[in-house]
C-alpha positions as CSV (number, residue, x, y, z in Angstrom):
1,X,-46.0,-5.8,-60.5
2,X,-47.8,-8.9,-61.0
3,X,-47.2,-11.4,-63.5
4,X,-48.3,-14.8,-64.7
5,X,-45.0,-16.8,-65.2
6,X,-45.1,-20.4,-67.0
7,X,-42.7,-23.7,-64.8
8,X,-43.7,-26.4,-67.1
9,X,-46.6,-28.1,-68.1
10,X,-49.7,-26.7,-65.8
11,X,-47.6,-25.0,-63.8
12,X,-48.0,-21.3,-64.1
13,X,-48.2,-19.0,-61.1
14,X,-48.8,-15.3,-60.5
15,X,-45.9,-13.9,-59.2
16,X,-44.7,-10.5,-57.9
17,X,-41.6,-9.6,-60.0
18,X,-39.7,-6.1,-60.9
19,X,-41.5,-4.1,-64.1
20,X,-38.6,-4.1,-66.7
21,X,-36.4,-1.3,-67.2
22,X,-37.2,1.5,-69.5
23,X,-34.6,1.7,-72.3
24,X,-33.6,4.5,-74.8
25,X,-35.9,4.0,-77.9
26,X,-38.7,1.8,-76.1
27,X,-41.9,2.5,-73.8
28,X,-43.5,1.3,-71.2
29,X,-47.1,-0.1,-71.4
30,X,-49.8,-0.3,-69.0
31,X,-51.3,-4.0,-70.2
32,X,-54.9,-3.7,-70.2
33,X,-56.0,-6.8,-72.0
34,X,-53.8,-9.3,-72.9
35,X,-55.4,-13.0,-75.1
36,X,-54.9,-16.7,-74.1
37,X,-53.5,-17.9,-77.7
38,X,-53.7,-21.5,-78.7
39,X,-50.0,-22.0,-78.4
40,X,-50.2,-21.0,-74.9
41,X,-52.7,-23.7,-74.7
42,X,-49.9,-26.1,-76.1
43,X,-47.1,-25.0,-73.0
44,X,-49.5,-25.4,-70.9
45,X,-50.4,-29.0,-71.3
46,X,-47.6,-29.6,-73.2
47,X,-44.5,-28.2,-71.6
48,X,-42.7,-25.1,-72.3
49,X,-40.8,-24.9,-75.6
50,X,-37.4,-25.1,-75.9
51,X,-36.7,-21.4,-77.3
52,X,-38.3,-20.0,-74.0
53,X,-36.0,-17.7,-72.2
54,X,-38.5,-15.9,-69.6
55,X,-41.2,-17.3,-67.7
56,X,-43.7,-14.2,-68.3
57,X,-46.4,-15.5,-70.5
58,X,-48.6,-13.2,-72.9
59,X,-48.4,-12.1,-76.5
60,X,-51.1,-10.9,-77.6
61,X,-51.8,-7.9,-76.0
62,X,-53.2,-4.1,-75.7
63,X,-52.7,-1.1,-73.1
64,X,-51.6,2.4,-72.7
65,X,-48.3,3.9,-72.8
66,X,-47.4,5.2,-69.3
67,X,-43.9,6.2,-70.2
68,X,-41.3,7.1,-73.2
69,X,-38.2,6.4,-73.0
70,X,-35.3,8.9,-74.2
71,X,-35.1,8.7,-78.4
72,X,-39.3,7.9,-78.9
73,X,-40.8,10.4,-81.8
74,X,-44.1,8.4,-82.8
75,X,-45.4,7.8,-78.7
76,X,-46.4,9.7,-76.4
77,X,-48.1,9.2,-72.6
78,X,-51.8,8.2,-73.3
79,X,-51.5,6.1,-76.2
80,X,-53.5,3.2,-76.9
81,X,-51.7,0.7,-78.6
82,X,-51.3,-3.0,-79.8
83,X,-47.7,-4.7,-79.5
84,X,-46.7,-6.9,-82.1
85,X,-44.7,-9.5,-80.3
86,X,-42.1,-10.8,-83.0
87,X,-38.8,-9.2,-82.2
88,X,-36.8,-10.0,-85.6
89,X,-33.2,-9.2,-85.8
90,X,-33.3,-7.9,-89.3
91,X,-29.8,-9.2,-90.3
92,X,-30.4,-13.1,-90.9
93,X,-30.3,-14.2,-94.7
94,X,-34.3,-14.8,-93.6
95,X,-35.3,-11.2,-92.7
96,X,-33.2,-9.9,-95.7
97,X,-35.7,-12.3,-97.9
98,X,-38.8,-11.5,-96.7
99,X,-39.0,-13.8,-93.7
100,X,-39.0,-11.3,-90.9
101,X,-41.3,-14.2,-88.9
102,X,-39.0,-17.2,-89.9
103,X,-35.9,-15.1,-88.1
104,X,-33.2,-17.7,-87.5
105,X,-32.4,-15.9,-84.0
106,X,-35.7,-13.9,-83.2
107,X,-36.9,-13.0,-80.2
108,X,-40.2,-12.3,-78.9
109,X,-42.4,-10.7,-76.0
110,X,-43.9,-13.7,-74.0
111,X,-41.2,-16.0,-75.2
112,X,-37.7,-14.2,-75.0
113,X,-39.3,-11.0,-73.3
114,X,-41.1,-10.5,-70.5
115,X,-44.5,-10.6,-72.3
116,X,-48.7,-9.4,-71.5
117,X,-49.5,-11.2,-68.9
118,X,-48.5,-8.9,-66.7
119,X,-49.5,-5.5,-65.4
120,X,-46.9,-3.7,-67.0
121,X,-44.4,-4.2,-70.1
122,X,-41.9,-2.3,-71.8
123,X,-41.6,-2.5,-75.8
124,X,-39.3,-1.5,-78.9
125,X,-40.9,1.6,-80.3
126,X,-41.4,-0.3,-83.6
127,X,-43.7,-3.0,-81.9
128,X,-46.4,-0.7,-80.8
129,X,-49.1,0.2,-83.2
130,X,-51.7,2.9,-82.5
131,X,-55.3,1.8,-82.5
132,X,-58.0,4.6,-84.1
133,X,-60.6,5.9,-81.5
134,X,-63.4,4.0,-82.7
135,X,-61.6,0.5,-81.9
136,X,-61.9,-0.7,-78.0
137,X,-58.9,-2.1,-76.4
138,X,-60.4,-5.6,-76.2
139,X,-60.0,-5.8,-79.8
140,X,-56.5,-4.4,-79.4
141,X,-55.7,-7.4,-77.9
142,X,-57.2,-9.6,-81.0
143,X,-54.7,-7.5,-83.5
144,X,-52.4,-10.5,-83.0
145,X,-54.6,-13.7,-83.7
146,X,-56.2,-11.7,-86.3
147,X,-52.8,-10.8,-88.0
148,X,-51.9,-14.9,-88.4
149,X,-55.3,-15.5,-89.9
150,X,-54.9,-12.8,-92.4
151,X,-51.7,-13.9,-93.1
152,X,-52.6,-17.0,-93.7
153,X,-55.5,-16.3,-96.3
154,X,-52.7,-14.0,-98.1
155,X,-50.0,-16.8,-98.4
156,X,-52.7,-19.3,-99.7
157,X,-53.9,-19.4,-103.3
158,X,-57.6,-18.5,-102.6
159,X,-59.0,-16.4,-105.2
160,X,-61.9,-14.3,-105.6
161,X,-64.9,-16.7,-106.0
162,X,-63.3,-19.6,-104.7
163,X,-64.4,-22.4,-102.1
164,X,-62.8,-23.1,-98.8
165,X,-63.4,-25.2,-95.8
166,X,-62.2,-24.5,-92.3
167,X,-61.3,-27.0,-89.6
168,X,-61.8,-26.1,-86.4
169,X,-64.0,-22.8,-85.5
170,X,-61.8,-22.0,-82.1
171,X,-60.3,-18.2,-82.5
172,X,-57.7,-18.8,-85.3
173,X,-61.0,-20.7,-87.0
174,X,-63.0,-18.5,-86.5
175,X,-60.7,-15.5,-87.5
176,X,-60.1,-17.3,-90.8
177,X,-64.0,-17.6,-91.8
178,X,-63.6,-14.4,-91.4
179,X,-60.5,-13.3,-93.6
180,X,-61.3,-15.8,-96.0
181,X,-65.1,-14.6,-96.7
182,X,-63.6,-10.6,-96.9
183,X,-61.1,-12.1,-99.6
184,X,-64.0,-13.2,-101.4
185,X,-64.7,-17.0,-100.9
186,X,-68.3,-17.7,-103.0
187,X,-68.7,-20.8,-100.4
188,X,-67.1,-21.5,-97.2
189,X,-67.9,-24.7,-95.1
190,X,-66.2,-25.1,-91.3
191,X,-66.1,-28.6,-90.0
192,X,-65.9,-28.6,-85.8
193,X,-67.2,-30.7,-83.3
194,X,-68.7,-27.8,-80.7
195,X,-72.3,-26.8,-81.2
196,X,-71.3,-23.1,-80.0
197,X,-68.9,-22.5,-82.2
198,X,-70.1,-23.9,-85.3
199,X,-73.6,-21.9,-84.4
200,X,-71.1,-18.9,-84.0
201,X,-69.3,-19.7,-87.4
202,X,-73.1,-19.9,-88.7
203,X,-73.5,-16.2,-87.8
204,X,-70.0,-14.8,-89.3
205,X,-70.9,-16.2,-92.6
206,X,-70.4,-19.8,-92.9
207,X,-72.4,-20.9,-95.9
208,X,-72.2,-24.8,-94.5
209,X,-71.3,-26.0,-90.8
210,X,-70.5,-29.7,-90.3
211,X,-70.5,-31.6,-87.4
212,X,-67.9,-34.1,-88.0
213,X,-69.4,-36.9,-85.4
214,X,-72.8,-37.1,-87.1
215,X,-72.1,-36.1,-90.9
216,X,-69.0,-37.3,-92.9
217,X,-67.5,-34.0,-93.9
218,X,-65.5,-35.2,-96.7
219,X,-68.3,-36.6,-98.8
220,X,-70.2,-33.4,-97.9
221,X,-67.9,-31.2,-99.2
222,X,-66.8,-33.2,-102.0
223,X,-70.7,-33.4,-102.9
224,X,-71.2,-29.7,-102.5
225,X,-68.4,-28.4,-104.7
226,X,-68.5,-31.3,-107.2
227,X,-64.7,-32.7,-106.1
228,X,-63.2,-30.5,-103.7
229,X,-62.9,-27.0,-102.5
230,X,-60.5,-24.8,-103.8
231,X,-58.4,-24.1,-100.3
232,X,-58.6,-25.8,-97.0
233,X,-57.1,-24.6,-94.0
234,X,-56.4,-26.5,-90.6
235,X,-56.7,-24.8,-87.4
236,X,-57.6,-27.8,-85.6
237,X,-53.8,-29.2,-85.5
238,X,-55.1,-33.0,-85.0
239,X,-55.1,-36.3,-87.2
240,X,-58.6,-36.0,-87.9
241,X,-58.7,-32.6,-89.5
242,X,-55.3,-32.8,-91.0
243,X,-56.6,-36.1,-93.1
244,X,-60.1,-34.6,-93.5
245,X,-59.0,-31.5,-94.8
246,X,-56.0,-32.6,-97.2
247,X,-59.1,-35.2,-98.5
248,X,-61.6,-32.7,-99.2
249,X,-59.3,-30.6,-101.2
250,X,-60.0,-30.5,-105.5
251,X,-57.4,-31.7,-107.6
252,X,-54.9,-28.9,-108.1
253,X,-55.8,-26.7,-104.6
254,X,-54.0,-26.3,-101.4
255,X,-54.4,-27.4,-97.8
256,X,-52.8,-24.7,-95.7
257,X,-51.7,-25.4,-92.2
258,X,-52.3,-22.6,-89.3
259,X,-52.2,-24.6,-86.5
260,X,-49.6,-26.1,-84.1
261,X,-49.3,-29.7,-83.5
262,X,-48.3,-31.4,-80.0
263,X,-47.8,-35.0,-81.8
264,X,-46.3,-36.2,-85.1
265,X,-49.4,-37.7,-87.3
266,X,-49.3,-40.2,-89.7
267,X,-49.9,-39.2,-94.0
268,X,-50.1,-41.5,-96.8
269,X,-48.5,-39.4,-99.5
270,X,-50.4,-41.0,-102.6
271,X,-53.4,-38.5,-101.1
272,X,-51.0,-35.8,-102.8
273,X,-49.6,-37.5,-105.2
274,X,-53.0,-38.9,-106.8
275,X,-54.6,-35.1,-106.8
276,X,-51.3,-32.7,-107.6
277,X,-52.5,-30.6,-104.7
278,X,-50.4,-29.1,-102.2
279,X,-49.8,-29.0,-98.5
280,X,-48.0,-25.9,-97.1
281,X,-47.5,-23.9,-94.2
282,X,-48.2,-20.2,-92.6
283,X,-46.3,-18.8,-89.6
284,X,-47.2,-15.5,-87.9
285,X,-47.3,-12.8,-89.9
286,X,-44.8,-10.0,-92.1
287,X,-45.0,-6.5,-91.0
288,X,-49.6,-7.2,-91.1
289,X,-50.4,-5.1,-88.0
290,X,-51.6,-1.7,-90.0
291,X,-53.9,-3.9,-92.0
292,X,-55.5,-5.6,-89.6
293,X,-56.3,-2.9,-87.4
294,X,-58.2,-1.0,-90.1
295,X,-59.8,-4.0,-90.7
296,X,-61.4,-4.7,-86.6
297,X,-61.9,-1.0,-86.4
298,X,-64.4,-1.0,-89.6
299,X,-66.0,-4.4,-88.5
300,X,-65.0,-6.4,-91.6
301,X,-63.4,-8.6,-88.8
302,X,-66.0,-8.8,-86.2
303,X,-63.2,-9.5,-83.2
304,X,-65.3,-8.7,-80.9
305,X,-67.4,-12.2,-82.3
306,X,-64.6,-14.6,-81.0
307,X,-64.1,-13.5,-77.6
308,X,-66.4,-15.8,-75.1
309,X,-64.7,-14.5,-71.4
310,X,-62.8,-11.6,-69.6
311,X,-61.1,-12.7,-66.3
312,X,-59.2,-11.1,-63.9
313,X,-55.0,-12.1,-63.7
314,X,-55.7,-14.0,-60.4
315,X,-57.7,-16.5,-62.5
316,X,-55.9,-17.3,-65.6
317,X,-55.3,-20.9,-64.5
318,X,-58.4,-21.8,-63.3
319,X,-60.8,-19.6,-65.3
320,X,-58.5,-19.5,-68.3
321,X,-56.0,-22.4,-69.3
322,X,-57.9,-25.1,-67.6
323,X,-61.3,-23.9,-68.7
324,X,-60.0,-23.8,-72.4
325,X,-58.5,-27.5,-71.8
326,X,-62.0,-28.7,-70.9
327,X,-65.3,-26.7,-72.4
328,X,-65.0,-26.5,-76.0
329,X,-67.3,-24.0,-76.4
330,X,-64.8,-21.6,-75.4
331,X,-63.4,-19.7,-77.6
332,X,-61.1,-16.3,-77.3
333,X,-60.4,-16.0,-73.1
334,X,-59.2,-12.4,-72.3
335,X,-57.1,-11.3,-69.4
336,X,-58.9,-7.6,-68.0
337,X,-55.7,-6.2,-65.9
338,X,-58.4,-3.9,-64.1
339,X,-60.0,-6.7,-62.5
């Protein structure tokens, strides 16, 4: 089968390789779209990360069980399914708290595991999730992305009726205007540099969009909600936003970090320390793919919104990683295995 492997920092080629062996208690799946995901982005111009075991890239992704192997009960041939890609071992003083996505020894398909960038892959029967017959494939493969942004509003403090301000409207961004206007946000602004996107955040329910070149955002937002919005969130992963946001937070709320960094910054404490506010993190997501299906398949979560291309394997570098490394107006890239 074909598959997209990653070498090292732009360096990934399609390559022919063997589909993986079907083992008792897993299926195989016939990858029919499969998401470019910011931290792909990161390997890509970056360098692969040190916990990568196998080359084949991919995980967020969608398709159609082909095959069962011996011991499946929920899975039959003709599926259509998501894959959750976080393998966690379940036995770590982590999973036993809670913490199935901080696993001290987890795996993970596209990581550890052959992953969706491929024509085929074979899956744990507990990573595949059914998708309803109203809900396309395409968003199948957005179950993922969608998952960390809804995870991310959960682990915050946003209440019902509370302001928040985005940063950065790529997919995560865009994902989290989103989750954080179903939670019930009264006033949401989103702070990014790309006309497209903040015209797209515009039309998912932004109530402000800031173009941080012409407009200083923090004095807007301050102005706006008299001191600060409630929660922030940074899905930019730059010093900009990361200062921005943490200043545009009121006294007492909570900048919440969802995006991955390729550089240290710099922070000046006091900014915490003179507004008792607090910075914290979110990672992946805890057992969230039920959830988040319902909520693409009703449209509370317009998926379908964030996605901007469908290519064909052949062209993920060209029409995929290096077009995301150079037109910001770009947002969700999907891989069609059909082309």
């Amino acid at each position: 089968m074909k598959a997209a492997k990653i070498y090292g920092a732009r360096d990934i080629r399609i390559e022919e390789i063997e589909i993986p062996v079907l083992e008792k208690g897993m299926v195989k799946v016939k990858v029919e779209y499969a998401g470019i995901c910011g931290s792909d982005m990161h390997e890509y111009l970056a360098g692969v990360y040190a916990a990568r075991t196998q080359p084949v890239l991919g995980h967020e992704f969608s398709g159609v069980i082909v095959e069962v192997g011996e011991g499946v009960t929920n899975a039959k041939v003709g599926d259509r399914v998501a894959v959750e890609p976080l393998i966690p071992c379940g036995k770590c003083d982590n999973c036993h708290s809670g913490f199935m996505n901080l696993c001290k020894v987890r795996q993970g398909y596209g990581y550890t595991v052959s992953g969706g960038f491929a024509q085929f892959a074979v899956v744990r029967e507990e990573n595949i999730f059914h998708l309803p017959d109203n809900m396309s494939l395409e968003l199948g493969a957005l179950v993922e992305p969608t998952a960390v942004a809804v995870h991310a509003v959960r682990q915050s403090s946003l209440k019902l009726g509370d302001s928040a301000a985005i940063f950065g409207a790529g997919p995560i961004g865009l994902l989290l205007l989103q989750a954080v206007k179903a939670a019930g946000a009264s006033e949401i602004f989103v702070v990014e540099v790309s006309d497209e996107r903040r015209q797209r955040a515009l039309e998912l329910g932004a109530t402000y969009v800031i173009n941080p070149i012409d407009i200083d955002a923090v004095a807007f937002i301050r102005e706006k909600t008299n001191g600060g919005v409630n929660v922030g969130y940074d899905a930019a992963g730059v010093q900009a936003t990361f200062t921005s946001g943490v200043s545009s937070v009121r006294p007492g709320g909570e900048f919440k970090i969802v995006s991955l960094w390729e550089k240290p910054i710099n922070f000046d404490p006091n900014m915490i320390v003179r507004t008792e506010a607090k910075i914290s993190g979110s990672y992946a997501y805890v057992r969230l793919f039920p959830e988040v299906i319902r909520l693409l398949a009703s449209g509370i979560i317009d998926g379908d919104a964030v996605i901007t291309s469908t290519i064909a394997l052949d062209d993920i570098v060209v029409k995929g990683f290096e077009t995301l490394a150079k037109d910001r107006n770009q947002c969700k890239i999907l891989v069609d295995m059909s082309l």
